[in-house]
C-alpha positions as CSV (number, residue, x, y, z in Angstrom):
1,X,-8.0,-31.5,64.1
2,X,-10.2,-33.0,61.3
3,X,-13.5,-34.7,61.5
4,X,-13.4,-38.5,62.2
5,X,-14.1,-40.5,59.0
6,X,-17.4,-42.1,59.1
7,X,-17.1,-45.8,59.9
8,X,-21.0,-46.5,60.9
9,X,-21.3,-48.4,57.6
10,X,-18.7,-51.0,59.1
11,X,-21.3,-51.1,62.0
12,X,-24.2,-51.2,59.8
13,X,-22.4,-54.5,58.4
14,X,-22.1,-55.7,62.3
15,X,-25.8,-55.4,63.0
16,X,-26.5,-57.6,59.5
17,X,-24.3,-60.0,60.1
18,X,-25.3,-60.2,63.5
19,X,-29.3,-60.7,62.9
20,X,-28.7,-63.6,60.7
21,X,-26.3,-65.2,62.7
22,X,-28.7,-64.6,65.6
23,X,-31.9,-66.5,63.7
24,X,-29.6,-69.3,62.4
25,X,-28.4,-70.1,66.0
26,X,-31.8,-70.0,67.5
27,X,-32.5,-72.2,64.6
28,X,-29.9,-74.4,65.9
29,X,-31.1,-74.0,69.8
30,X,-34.7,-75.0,68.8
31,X,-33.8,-78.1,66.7
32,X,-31.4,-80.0,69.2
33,X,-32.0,-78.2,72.3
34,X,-28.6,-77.9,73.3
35,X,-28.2,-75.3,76.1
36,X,-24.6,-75.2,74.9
37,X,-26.4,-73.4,71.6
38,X,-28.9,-71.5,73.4
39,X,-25.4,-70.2,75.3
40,X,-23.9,-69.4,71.5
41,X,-27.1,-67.5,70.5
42,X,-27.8,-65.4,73.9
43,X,-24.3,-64.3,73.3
44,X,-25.3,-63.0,69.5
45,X,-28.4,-61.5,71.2
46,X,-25.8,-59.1,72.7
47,X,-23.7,-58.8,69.8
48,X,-27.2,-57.1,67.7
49,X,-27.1,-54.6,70.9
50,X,-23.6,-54.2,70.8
51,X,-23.5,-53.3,66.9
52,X,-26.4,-50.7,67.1
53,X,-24.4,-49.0,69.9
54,X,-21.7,-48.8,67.5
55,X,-23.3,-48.1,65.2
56,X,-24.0,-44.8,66.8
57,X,-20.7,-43.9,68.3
58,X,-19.2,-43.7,65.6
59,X,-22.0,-41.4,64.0
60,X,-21.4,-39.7,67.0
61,X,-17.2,-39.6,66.3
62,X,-17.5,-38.7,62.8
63,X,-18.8,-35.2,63.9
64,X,-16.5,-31.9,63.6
65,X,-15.3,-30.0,66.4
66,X,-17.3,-27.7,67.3
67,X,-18.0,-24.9,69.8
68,X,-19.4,-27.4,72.6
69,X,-16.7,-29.8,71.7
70,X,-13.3,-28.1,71.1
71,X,-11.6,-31.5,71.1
72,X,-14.2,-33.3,68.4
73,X,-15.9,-36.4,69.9
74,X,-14.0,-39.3,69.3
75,X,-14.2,-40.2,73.1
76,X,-17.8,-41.5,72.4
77,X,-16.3,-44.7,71.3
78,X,-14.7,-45.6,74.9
79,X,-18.6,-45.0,75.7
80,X,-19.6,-47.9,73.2
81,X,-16.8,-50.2,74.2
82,X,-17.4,-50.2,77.8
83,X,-21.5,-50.1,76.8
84,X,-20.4,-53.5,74.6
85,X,-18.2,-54.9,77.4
86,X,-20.5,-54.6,79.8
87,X,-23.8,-56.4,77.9
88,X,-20.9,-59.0,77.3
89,X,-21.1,-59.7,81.1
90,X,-24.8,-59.7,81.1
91,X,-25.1,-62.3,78.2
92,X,-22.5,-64.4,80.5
93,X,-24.9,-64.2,83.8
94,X,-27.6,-64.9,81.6
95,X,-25.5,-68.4,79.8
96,X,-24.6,-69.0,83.8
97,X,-28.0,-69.2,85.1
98,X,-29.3,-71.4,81.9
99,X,-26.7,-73.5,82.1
100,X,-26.9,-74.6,86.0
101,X,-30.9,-75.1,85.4
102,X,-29.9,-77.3,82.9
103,X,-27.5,-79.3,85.1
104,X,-29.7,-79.7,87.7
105,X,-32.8,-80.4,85.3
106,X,-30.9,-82.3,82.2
107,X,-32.6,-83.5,79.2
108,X,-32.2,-85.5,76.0
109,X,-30.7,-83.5,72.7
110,X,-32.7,-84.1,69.5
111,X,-31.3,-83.7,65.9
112,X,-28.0,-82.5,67.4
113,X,-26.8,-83.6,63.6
114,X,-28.8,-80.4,61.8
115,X,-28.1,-78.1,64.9
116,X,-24.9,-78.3,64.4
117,X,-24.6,-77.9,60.6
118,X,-26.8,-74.5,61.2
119,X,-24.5,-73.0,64.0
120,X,-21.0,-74.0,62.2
121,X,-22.5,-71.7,59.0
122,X,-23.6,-69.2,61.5
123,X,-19.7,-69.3,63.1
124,X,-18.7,-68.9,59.6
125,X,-20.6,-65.4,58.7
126,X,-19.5,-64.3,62.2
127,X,-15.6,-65.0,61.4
128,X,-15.6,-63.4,57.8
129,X,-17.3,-59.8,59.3
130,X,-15.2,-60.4,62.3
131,X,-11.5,-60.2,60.7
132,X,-13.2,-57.7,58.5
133,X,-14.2,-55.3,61.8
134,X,-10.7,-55.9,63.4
135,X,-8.8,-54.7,60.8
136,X,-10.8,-51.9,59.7
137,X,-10.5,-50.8,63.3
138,X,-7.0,-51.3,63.7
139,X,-6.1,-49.4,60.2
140,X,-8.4,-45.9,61.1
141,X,-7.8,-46.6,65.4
142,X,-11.8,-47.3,65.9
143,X,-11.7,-48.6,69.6
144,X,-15.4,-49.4,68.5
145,X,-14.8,-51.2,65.5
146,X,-11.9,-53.4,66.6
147,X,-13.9,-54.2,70.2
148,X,-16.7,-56.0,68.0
149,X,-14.6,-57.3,65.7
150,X,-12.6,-59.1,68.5
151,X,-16.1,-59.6,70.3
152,X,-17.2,-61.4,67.0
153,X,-14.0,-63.2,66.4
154,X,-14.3,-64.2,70.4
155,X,-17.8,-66.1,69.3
156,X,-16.3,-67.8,66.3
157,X,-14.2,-69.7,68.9
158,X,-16.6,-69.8,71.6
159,X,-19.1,-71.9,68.9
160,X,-16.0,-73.8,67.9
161,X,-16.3,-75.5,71.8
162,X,-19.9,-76.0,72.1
163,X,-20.1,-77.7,68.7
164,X,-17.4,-79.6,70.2
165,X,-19.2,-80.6,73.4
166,X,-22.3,-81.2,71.7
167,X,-21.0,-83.5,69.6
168,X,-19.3,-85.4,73.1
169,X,-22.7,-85.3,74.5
170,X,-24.6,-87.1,71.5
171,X,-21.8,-89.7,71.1
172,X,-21.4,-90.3,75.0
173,X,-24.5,-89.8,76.3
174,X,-23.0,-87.7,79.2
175,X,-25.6,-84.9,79.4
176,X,-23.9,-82.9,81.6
177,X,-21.3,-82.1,79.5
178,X,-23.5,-79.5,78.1
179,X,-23.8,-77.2,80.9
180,X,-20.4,-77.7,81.7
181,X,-19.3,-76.5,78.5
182,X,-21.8,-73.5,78.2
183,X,-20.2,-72.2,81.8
184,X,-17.2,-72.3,80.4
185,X,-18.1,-71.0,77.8
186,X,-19.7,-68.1,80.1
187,X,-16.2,-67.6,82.1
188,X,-14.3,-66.9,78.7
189,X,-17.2,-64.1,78.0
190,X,-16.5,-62.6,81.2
191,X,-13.2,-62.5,81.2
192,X,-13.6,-60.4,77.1
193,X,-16.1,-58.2,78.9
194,X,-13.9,-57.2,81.6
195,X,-10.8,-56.7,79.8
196,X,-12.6,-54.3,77.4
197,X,-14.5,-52.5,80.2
198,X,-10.7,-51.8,81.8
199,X,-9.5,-50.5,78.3
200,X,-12.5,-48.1,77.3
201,X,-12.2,-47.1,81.1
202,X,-8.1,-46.1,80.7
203,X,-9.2,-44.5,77.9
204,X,-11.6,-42.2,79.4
205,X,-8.8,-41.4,82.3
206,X,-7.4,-39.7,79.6
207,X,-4.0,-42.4,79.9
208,X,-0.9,-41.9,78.3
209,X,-0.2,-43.0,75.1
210,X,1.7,-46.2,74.7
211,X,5.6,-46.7,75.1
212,X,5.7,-47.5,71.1
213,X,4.1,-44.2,70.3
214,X,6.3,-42.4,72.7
215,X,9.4,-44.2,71.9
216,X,8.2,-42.6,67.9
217,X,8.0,-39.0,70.1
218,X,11.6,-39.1,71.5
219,X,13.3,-40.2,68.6
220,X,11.8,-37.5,66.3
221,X,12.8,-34.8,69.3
222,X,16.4,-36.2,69.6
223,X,17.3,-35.3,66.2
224,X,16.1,-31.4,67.2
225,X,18.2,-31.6,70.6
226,X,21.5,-29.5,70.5
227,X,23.0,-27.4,73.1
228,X,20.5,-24.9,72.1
229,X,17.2,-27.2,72.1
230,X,15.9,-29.0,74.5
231,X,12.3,-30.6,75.5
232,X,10.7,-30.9,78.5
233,X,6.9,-31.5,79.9
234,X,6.3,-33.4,77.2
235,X,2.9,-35.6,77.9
236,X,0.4,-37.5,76.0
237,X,-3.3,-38.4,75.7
238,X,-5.7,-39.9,73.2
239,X,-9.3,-39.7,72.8
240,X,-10.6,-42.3,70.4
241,X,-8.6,-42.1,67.4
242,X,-7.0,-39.0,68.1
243,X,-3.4,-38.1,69.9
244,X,-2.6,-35.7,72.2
245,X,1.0,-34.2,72.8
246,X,2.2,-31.6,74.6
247,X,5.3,-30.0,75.8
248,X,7.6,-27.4,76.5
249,X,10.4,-26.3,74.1
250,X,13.3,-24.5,75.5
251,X,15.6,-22.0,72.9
252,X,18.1,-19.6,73.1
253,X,16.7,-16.5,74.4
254,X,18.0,-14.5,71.7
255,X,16.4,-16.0,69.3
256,X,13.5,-14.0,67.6
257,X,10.1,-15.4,67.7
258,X,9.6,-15.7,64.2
259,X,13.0,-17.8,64.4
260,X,11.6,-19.8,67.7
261,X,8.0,-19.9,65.8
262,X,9.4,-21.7,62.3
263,X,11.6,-24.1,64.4
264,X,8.7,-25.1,66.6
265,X,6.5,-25.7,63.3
266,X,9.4,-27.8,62.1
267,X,9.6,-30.0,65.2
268,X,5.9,-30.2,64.9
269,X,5.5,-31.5,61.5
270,X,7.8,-33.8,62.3
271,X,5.9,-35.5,64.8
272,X,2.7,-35.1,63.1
273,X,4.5,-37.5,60.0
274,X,5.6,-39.7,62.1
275,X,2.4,-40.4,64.3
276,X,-1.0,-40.1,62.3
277,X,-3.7,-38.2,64.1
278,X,-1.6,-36.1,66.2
279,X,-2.2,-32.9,68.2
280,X,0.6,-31.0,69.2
281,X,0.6,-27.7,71.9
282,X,4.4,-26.5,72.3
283,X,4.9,-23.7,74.7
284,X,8.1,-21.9,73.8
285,X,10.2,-20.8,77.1
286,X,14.3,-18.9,76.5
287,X,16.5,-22.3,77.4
288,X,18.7,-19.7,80.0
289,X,15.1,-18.9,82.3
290,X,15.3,-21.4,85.5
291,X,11.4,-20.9,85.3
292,X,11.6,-23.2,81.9
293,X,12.5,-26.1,84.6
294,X,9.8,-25.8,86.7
295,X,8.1,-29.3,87.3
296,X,4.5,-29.9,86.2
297,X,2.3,-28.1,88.2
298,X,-0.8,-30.3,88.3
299,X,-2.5,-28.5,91.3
């Protein structure tokens, strides 16, 4: 295993981007009194939160293996994705409860004109830094990096429908429209929060990895399978960025271990080529033992 690269500059962009975005749409709030825009900016409240707890994940990931941590670190980032996913939940309790006062208690917009202008430019800074995030993530497999990017890119279209309904409201008149939009609004944030709670949570249950990646495992092992290979006990894991496989590797028994040892290291590199960041553990067992075919013995 190597040492995570350090992505906490990528974070260090988030929490930028995020404070100006934040002070523009409070900007916005102030000068039309939408709570459809107080909605947008107490969601961008959580996204400064969510961005310094990224920012020290992946400080955190970037560290070496070491003696306390035989496996490096990288699980920290499930840590900071479930942290983010669930402050997204709170910053949708907190839209809910605005939002129904609001409906019960309505009240004229003012300047909705200027508001608007101010949160649409806001939208715009939290796109570009959004797409920039997401693929970042998705190229060096930051569970952290693509969570805030899609957390981001999630507001982009979440200010999409309050400028929307605010604009309803100031040409019909319908005040209500508002709130009804900001709990929506709330729902959808809900809904990102949970699926990105479940996700960091598989992730720390140590899950399998996906049927792509494994589909990538068998078809490198196939072309090693013979009458005299054969594969067995093969599972997965993956902590952060990092893959885990292992799995038993059955030979001839007369085979000497230095012969056994260079074809394991063979199958090996194989995999590692094919699948970036991957850890494999063979256990070498003579192909004529009926003890090779025991099943997994997880107790």
């Amino acid at each position: 295993m190597t040492a995570r690269k350090d992505l906490s500059r990528f974070a260090a962009l988030s929490i930028a981007a995020s404070i100006v975005v934040i002070l523009m749409k409070i900007a916005a709030w102030q000068v039309s009194g939408s709570v459809g825009l107080l909605s947008d900016a107490a969601e961008s409240v959580v996204n400064v939160v969510a961005a310094v707890g990224a920012f020290i994940a992946l400080r955190v990931a970037a560290r070496p293996p070491d003696e306390g941590h035989n496996f490096g670190h990288t699980k920290v980032e499930y840590f900071s994705a479930v942290f983010e996913g669930v402050m997204i939940v709170v910053a949708a309790v907190l839209i809910i409860v605005a939002a129904v006062e609001r409906l019960i208690n309505p009240r004229e917009l003012e300047s909705v004109g200027l508001g608007l202008v101010i949160s649409v430019v806001a939208t715009m800074v939290n796109g570009a830094v959004g797409v920039i995030l997401l693929r970042i993530g998705r190229r060096h497999r930051s569970l952290t990096l693509e969570a805030d990017g899609k957390h981001l890119l999630t507001d982009v279209w979440t200010t999409a429908g309050v400028v929307v309904a605010v604009a309803l409201v100031a040409v019909t008149g319908w005040l209500a429209l508002d709130s009804v939009v900001a709990i929506a609004v709330a729902i959808n944030i809900l809904v990102v929060g949970g699926r990105l709670v479940l996700r960091s949570g598989a992730g720390l249950m140590d899950s399998a990895m996906p049927a792509e990646d494994r589909a990538i495992i068998d078809e490198v092992l196939d072309r090693f399978r013979s009458a005299g290979i054969a594969f067995h006990d093969i599972r997965t894991r993956e902590a952060g960025h990092e893959r885990f496989l292992q799995m038993h590797m059955l030979v001839p028994g007369s085979w000497s271990v230095d012969h056994a040892h260079d074809v394991a290291e063979e199958v090996e590199g194989e995999l590692r080529s094919a699948l970036d960041h991957l850890n494999v553990a063979t256990h070498l067992e003579p192909i004529d033992d009926p003890r090779a075919y025991e099943p997994w013995r997880l107790d």
